[in-house]
Every structure is written in C-alpha cells, then in structure tokens.
PDB file of N, CA, C and O in Angstrom:
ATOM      1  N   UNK A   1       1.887   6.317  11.258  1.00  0.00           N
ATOM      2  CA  UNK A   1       0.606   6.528  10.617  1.00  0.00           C
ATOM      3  C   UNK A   1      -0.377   6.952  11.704  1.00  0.00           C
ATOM      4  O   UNK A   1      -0.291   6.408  12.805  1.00  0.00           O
ATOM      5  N   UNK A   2      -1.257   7.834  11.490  1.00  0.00           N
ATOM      6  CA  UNK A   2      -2.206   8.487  12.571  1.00  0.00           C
ATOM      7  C   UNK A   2      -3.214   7.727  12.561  1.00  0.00           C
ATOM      8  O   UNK A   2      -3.368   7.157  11.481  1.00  0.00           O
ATOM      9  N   UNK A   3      -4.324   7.380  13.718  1.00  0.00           N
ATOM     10  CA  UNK A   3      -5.178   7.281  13.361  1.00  0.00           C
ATOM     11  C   UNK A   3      -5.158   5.636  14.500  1.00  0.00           C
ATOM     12  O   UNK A   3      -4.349   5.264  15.350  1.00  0.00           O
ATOM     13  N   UNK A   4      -6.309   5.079  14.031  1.00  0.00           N
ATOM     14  CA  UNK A   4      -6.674   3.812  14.740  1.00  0.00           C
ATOM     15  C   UNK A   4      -6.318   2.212  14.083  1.00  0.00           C
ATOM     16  O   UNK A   4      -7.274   1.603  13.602  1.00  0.00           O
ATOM     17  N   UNK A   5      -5.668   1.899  14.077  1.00  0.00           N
ATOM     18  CA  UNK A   5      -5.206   0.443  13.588  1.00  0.00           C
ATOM     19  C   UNK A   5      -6.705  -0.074  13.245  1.00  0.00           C
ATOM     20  O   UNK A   5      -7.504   0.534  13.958  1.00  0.00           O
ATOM     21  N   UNK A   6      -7.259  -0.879  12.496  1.00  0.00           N
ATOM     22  CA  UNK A   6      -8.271  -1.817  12.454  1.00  0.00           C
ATOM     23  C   UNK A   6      -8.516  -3.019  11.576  1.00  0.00           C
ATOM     24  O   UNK A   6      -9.513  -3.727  11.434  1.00  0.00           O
ATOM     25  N   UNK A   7      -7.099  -3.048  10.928  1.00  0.00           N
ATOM     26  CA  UNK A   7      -7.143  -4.285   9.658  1.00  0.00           C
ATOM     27  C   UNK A   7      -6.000  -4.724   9.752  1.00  0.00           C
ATOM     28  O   UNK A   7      -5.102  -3.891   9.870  1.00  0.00           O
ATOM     29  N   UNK A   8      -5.672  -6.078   9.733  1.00  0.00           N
ATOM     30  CA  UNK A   8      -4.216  -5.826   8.510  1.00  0.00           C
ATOM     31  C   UNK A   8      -4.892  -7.059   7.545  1.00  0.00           C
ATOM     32  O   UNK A   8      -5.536  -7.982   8.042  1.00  0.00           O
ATOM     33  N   UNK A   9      -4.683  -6.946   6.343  1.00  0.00           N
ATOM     34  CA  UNK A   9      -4.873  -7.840   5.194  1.00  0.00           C
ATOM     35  C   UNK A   9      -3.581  -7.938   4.310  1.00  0.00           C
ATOM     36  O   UNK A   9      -2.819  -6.972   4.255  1.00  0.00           O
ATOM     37  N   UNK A  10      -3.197  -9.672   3.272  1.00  0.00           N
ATOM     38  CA  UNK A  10      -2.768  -9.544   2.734  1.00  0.00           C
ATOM     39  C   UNK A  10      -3.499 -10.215   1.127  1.00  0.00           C
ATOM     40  O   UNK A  10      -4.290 -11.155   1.049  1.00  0.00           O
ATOM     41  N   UNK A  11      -3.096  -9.626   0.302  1.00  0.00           N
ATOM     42  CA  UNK A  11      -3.480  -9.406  -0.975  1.00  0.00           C
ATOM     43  C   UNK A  11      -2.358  -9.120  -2.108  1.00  0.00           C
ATOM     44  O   UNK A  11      -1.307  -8.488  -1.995  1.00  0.00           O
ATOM     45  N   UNK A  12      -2.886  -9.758  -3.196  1.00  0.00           N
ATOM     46  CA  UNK A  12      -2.039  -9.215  -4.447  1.00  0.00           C
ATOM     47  C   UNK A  12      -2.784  -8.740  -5.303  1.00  0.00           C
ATOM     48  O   UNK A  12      -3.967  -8.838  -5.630  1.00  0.00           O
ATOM     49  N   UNK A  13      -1.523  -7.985  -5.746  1.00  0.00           N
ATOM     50  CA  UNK A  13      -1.673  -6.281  -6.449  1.00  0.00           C
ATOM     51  C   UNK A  13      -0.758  -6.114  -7.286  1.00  0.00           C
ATOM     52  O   UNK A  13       0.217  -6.803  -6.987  1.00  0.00           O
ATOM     53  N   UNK A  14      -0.596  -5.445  -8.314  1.00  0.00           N
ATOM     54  CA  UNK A  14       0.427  -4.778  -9.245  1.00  0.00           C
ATOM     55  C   UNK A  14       0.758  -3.419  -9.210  1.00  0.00           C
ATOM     56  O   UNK A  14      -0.114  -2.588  -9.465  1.00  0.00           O
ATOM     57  N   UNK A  15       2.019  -3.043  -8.898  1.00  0.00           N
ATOM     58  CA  UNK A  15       2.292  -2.016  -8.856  1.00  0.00           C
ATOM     59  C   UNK A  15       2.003  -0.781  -9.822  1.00  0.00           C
ATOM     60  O   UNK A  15       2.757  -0.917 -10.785  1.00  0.00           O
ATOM     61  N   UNK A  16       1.257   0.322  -9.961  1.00  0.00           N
ATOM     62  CA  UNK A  16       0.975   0.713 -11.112  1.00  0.00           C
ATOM     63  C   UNK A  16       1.493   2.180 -11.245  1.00  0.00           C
ATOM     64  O   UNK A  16       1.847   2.637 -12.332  1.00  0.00           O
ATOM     65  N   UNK A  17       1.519   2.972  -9.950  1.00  0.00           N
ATOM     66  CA  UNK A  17       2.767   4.028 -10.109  1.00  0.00           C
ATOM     67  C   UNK A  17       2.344   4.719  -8.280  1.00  0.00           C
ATOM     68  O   UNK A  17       1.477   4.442  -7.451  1.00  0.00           O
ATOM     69  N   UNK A  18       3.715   5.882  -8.341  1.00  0.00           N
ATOM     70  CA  UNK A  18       3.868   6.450  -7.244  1.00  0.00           C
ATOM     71  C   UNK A  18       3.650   8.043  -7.864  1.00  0.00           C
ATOM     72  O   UNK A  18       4.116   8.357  -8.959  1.00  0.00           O
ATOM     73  N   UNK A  19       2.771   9.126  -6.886  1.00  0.00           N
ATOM     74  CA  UNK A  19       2.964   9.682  -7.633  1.00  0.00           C
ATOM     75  C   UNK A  19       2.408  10.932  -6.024  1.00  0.00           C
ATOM     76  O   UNK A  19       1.335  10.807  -5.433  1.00  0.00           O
ATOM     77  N   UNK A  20       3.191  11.709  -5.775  1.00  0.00           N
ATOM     78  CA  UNK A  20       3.336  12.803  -4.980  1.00  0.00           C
ATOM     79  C   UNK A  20       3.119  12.011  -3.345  1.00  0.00           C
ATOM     80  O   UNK A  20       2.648  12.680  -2.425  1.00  0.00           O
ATOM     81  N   UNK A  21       3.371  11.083  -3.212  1.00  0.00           N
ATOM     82  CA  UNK A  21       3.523  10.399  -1.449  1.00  0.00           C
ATOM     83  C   UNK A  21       2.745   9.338  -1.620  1.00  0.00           C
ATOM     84  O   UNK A  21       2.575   8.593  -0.656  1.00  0.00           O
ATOM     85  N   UNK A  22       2.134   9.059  -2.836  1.00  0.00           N
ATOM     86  CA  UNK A  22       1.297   7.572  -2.957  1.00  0.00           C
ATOM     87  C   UNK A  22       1.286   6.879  -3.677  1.00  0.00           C
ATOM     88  O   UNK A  22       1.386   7.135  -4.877  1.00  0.00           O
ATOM     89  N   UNK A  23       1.159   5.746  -3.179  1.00  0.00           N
ATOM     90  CA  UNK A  23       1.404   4.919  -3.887  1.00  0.00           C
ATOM     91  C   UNK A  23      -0.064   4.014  -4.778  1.00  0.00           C
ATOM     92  O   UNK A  23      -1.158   4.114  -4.222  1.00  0.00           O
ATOM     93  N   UNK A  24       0.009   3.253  -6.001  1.00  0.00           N
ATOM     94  CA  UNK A  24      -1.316   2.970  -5.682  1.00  0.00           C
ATOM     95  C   UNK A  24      -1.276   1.684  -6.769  1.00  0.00           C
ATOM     96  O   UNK A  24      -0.745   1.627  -7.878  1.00  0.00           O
ATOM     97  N   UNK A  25      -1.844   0.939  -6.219  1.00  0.00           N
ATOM     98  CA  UNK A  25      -1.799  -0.814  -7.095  1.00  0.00           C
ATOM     99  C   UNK A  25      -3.322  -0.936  -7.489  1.00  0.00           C
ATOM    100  O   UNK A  25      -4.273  -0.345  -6.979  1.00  0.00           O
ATOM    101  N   UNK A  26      -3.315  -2.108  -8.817  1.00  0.00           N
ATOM    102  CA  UNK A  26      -4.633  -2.623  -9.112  1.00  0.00           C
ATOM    103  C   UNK A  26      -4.220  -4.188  -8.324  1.00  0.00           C
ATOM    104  O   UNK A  26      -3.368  -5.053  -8.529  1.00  0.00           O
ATOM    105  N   UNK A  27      -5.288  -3.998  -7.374  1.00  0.00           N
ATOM    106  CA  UNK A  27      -5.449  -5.659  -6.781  1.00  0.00           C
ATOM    107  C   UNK A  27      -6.022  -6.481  -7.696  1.00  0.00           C
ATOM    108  O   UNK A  27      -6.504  -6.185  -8.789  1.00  0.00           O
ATOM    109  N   UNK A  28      -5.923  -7.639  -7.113  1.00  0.00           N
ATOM    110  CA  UNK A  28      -6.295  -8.861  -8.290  1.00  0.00           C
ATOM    111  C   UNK A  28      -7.871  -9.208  -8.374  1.00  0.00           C
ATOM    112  O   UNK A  28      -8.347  -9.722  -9.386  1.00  0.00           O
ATOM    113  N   UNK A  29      -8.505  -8.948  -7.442  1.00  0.00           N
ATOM    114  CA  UNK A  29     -10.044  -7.984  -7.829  1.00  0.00           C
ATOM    115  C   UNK A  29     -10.465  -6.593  -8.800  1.00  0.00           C
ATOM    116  O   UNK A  29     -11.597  -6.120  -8.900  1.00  0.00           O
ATOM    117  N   UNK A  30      -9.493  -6.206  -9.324  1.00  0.00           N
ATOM    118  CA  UNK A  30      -9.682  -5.041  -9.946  1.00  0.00           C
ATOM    119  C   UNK A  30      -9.592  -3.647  -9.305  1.00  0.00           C
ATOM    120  O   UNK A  30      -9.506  -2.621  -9.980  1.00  0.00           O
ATOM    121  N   UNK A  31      -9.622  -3.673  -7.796  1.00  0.00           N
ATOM    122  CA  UNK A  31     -10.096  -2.375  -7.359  1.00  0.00           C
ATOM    123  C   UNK A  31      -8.198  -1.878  -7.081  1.00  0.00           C
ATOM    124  O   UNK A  31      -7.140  -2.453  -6.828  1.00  0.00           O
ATOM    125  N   UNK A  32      -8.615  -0.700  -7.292  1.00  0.00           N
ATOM    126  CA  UNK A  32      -7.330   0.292  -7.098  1.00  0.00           C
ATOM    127  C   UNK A  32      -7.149   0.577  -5.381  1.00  0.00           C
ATOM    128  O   UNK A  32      -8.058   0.614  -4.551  1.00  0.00           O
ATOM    129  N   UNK A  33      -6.142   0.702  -5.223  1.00  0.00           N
ATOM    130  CA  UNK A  33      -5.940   0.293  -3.733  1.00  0.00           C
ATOM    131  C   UNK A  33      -4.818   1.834  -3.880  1.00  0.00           C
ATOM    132  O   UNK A  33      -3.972   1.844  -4.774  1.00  0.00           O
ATOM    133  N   UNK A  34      -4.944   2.944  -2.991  1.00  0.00           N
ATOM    134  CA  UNK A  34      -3.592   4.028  -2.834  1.00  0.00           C
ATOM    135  C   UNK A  34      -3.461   3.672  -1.522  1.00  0.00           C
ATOM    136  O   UNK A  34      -4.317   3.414  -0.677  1.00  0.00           O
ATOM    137  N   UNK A  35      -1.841   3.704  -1.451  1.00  0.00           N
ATOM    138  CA  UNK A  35      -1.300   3.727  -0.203  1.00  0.00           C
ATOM    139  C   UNK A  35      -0.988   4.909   0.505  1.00  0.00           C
ATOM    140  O   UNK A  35      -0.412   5.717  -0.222  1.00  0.00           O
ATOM    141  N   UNK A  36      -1.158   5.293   1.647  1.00  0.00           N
ATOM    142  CA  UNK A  36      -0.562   6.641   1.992  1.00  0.00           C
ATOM    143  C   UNK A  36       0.732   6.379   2.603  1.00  0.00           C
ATOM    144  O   UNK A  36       1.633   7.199   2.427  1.00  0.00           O
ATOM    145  N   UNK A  37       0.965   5.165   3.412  1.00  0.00           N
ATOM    146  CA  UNK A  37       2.726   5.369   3.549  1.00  0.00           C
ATOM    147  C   UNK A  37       2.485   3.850   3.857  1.00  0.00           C
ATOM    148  O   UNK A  37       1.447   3.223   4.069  1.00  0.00           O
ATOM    149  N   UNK A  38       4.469   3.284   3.785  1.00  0.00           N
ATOM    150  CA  UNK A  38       4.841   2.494   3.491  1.00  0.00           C
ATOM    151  C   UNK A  38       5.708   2.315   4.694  1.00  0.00           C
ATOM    152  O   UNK A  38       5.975   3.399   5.212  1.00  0.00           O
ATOM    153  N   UNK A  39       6.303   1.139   5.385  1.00  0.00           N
ATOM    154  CA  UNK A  39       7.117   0.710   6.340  1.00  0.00           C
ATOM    155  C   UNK A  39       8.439   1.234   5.720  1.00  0.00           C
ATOM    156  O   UNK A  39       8.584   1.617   4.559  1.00  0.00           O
ATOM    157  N   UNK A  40       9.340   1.187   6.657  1.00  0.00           N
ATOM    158  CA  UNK A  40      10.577   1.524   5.977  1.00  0.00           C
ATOM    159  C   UNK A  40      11.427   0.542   5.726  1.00  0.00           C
ATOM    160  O   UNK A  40      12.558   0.808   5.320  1.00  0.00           O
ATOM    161  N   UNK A  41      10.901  -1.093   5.983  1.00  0.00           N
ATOM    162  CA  UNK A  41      11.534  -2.031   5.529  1.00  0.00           C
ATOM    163  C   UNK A  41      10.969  -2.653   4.230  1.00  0.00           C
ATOM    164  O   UNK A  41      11.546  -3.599   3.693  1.00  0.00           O
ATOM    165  N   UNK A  42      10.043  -2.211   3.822  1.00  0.00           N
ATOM    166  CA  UNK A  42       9.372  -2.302   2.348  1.00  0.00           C
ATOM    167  C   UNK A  42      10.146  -1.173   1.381  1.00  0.00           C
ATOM    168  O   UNK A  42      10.376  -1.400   0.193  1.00  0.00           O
ATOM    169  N   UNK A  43      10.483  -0.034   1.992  1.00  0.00           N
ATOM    170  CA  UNK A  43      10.543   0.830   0.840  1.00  0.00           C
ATOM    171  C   UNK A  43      11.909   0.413   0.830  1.00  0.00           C
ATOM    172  O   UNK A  43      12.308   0.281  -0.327  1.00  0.00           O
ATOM    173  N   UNK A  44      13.013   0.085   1.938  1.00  0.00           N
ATOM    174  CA  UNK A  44      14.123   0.018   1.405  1.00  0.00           C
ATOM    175  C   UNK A  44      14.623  -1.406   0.475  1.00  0.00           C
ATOM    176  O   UNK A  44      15.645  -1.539  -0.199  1.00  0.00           O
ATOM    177  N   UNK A  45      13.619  -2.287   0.690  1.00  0.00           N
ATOM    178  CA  UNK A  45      13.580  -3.226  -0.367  1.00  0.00           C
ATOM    179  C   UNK A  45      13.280  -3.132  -1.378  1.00  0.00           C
ATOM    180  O   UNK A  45      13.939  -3.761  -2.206  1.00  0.00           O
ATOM    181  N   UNK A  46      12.022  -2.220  -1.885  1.00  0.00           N
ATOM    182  CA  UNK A  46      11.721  -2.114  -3.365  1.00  0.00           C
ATOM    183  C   UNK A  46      11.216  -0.433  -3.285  1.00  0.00           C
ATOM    184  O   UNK A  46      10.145   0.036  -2.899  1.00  0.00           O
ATOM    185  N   UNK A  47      12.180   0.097  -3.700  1.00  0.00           N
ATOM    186  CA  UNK A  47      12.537   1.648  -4.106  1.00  0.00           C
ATOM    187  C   UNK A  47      10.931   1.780  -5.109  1.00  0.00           C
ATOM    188  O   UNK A  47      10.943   1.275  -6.232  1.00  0.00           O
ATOM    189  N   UNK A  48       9.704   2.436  -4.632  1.00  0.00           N
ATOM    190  CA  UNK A  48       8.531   2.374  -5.642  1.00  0.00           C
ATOM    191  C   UNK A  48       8.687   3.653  -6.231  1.00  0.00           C
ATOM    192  O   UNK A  48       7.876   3.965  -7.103  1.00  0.00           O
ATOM    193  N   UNK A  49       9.725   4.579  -5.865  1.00  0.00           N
ATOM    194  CA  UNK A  49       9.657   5.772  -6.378  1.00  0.00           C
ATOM    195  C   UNK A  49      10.136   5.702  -7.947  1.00  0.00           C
ATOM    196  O   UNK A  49       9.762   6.590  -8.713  1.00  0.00           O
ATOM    197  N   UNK A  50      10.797   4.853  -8.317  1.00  0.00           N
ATOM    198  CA  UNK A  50      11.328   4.935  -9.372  1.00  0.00           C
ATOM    199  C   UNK A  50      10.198   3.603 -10.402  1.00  0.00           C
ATOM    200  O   UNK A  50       9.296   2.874  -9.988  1.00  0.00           O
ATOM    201  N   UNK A  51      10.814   3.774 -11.897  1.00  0.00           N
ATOM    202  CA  UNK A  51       9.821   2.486 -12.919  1.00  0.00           C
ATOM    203  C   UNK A  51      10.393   1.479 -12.720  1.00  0.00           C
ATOM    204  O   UNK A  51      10.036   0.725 -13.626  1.00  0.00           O
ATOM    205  N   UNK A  52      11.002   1.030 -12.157  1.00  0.00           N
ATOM    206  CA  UNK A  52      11.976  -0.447 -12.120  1.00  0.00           C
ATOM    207  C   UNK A  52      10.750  -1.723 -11.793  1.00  0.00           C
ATOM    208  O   UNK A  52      10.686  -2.846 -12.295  1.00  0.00           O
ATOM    209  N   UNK A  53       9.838  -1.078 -10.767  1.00  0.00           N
ATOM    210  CA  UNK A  53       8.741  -1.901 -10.071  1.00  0.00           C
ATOM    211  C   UNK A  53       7.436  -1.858 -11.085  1.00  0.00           C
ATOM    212  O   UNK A  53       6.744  -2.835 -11.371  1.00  0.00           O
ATOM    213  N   UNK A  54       7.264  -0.573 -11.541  1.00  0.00           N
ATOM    214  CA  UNK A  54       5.829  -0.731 -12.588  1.00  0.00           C
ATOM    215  C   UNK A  54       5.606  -1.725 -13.269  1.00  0.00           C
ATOM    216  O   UNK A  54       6.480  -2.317 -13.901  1.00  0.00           O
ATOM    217  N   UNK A  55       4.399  -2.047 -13.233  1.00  0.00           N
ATOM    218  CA  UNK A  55       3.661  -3.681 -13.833  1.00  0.00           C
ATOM    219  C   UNK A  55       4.107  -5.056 -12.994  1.00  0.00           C
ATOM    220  O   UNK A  55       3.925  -6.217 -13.361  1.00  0.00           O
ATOM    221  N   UNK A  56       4.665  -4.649 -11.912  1.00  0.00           N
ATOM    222  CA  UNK A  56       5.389  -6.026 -11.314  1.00  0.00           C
ATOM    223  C   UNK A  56       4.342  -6.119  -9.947  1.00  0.00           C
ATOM    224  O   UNK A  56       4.198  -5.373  -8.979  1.00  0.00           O
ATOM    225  N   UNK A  57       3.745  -7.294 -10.321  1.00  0.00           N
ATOM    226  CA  UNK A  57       3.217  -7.974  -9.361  1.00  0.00           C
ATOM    227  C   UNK A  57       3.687  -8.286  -7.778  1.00  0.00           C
ATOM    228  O   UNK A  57       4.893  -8.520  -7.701  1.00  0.00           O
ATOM    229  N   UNK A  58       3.036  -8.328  -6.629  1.00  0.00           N
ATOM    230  CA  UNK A  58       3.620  -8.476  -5.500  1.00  0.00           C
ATOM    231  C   UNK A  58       2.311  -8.731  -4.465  1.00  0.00           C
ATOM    232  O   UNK A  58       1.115  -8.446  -4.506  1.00  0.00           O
ATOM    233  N   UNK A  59       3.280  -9.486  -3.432  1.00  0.00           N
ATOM    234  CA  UNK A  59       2.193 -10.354  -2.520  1.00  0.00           C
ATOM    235  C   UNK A  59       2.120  -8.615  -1.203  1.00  0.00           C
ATOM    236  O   UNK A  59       2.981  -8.069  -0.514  1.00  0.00           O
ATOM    237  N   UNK A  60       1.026  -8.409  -1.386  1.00  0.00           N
ATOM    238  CA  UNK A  60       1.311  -7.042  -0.110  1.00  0.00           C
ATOM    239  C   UNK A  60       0.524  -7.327   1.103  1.00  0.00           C
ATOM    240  O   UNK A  60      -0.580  -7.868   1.036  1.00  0.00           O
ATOM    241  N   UNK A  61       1.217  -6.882   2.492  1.00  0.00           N
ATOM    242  CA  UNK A  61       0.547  -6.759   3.564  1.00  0.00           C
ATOM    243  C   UNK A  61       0.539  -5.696   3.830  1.00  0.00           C
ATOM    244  O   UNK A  61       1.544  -4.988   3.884  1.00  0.00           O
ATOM    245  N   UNK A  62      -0.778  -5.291   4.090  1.00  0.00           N
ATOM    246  CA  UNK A  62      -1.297  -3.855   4.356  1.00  0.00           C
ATOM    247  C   UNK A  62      -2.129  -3.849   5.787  1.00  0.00           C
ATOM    248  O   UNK A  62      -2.937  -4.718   6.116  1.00  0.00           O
ATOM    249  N   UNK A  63      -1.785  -2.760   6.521  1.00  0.00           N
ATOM    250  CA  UNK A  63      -2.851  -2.176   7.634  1.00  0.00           C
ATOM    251  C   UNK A  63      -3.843  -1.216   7.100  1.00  0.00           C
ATOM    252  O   UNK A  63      -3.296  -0.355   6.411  1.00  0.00           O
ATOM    253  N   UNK A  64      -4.826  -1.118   7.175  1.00  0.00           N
ATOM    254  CA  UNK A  64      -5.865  -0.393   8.019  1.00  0.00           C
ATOM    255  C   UNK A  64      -6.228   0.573   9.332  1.00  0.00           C
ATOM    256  O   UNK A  64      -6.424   0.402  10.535  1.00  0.00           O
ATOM    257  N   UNK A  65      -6.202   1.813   8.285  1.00  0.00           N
ATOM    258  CA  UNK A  65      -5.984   2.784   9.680  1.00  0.00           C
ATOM    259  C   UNK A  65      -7.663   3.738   9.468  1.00  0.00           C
ATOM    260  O   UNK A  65      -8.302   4.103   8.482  1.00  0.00           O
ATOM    261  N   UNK A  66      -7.837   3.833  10.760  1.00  0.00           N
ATOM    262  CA  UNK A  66      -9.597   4.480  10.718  1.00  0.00           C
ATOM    263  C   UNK A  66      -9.130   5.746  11.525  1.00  0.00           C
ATOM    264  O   UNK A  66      -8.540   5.600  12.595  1.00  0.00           O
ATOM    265  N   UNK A  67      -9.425   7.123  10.950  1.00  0.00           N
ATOM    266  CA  UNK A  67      -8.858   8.457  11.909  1.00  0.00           C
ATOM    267  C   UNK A  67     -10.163   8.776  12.691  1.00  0.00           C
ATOM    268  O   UNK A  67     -11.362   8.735  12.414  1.00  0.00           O
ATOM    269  N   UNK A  68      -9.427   9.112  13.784  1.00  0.00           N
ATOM    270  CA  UNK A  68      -9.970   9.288  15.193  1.00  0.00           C
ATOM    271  C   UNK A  68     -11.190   9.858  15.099  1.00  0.00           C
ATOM    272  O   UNK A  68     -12.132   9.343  15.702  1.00  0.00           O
ATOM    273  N   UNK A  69     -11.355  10.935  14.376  1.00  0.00           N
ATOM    274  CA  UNK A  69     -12.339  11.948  14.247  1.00  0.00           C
ATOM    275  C   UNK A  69     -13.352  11.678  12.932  1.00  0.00           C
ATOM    276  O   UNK A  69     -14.241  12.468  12.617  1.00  0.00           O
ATOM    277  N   UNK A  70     -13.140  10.754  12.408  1.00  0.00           N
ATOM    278  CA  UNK A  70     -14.122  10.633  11.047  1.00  0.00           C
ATOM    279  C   UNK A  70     -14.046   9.257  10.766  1.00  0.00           C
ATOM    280  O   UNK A  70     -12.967   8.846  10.339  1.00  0.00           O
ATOM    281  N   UNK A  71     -15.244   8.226  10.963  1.00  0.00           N
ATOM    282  CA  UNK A  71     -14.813   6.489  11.135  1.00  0.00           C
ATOM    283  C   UNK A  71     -15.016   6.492   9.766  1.00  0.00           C
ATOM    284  O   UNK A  71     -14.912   5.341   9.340  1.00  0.00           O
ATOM    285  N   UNK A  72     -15.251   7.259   8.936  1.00  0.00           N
ATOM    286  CA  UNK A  72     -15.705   7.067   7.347  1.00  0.00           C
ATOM    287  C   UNK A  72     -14.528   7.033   6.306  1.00  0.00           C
ATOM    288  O   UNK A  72     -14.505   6.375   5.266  1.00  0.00           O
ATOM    289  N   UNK A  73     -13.468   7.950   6.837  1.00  0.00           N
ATOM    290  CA  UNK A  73     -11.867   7.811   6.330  1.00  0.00           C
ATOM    291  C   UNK A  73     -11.105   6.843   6.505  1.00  0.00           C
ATOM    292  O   UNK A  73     -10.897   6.634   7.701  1.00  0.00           O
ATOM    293  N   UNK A  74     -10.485   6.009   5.667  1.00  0.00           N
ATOM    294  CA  UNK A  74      -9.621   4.755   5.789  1.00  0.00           C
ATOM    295  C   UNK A  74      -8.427   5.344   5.249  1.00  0.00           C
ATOM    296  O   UNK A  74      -8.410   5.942   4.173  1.00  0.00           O
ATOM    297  N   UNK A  75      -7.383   5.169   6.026  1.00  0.00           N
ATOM    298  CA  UNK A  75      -5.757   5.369   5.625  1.00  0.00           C
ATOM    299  C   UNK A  75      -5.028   4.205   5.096  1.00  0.00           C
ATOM    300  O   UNK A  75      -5.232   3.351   5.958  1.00  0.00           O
ATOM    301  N   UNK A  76      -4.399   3.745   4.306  1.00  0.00           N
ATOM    302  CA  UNK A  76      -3.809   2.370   3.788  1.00  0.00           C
ATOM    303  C   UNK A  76      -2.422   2.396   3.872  1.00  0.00           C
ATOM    304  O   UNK A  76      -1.855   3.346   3.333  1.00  0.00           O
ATOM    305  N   UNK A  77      -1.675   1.442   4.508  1.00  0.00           N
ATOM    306  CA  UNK A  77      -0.065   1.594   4.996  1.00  0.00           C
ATOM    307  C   UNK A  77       0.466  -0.103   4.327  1.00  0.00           C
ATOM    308  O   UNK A  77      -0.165  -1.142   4.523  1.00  0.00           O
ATOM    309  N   UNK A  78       1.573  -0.001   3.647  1.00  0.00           N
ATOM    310  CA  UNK A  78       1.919  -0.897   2.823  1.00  0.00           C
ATOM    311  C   UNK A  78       2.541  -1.338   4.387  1.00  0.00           C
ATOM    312  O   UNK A  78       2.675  -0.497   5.276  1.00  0.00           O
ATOM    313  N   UNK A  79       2.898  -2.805   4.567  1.00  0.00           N
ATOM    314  CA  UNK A  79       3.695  -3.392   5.963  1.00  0.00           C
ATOM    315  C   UNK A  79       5.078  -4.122   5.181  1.00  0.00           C
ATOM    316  O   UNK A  79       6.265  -4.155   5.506  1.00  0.00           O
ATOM    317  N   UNK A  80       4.578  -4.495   4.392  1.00  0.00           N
ATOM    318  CA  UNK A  80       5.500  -5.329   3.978  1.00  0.00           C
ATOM    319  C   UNK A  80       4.943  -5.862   2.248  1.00  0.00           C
ATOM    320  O   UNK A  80       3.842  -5.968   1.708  1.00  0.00           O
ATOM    321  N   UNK A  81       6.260  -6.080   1.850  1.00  0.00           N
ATOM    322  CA  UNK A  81       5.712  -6.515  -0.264  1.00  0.00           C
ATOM    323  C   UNK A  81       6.878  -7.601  -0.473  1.00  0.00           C
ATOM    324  O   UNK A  81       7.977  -7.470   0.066  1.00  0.00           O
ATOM    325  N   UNK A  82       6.529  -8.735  -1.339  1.00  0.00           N
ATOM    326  CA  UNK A  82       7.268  -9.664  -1.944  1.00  0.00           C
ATOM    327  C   UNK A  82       6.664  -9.518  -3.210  1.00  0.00           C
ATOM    328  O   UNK A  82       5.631  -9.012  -3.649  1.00  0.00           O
ATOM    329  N   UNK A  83       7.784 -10.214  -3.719  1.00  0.00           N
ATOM    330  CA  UNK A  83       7.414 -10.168  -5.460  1.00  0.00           C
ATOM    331  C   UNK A  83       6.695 -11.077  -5.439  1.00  0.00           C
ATOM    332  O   UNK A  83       6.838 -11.800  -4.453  1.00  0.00           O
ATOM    333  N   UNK A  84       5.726 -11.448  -6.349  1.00  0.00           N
ATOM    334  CA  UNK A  84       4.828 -12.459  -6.504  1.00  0.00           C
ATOM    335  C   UNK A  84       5.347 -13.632  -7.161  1.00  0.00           C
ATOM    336  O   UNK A  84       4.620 -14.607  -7.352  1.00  0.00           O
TER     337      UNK A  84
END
C-alpha cells in the first residue's frame, strides 16, 4: 500500500459487497468504510470476491494510510477479519 502508515484501528463491520478492487462494509456506526486492498492473509481466509461473505458480520483490523503528496486522502487496507 503507498503512502504513509498513520492508524491501525479495529472495528466491526458487515460485509456488504466487492466491487472492481474494493471492498466496502457498513460499520456498526453506520458509516460505510471502502477498502482499497486487503493483506493476503485475510483474503486467503475469506475469498470477499465472491457472495458467500455478504451480510456476514466480522471483527476487522484496518490500517490507515495518508499519501505523501495530499494529507487530505486516506487509503483503507483490511489487516486482518474474523467472523464476528
């Protein structure tokens, strides 16, 4: 992932679909959260490309990425997901 590390948080979210490299959940605050990429030990645990995961709840750890050139852009990287 490019850019400057500056978060990691974890939170739950429901998976709500994947759709051209993103991913994107309603957190349990309501707000819609898109991911731009995912660890590769998350995706090979829960395949989000496919409906098997839609509506299924999960505990997510996410980073926070701030790009170099614009502190106003936030990038979101899934680290890791358990089912809830």
């Amino acid at each position: 992932m490019r850019g400057i590390a500056i978060s990691q948080n974890v939170e739950y979210g429901m998976f709500k679909k994947y759709y051209k490299g993103y991913y994107q959940f309603i957190m349990d605050n309501g707000d819609i959260l898109v991911f731009e990429g995912i660890s590769l030990a998350a995706i090979r645990k829960f395949d989000l490309k496919t409906n098997k995961f839609k509506g299924k709840s999960f505990v997510i750890t996410y980073s926070e990425y701030q790009e170099d050139k614009d502190e106003d852009f936030i990038l979101y990287k899934i680290e890791k997901l358990e089912l809830a």
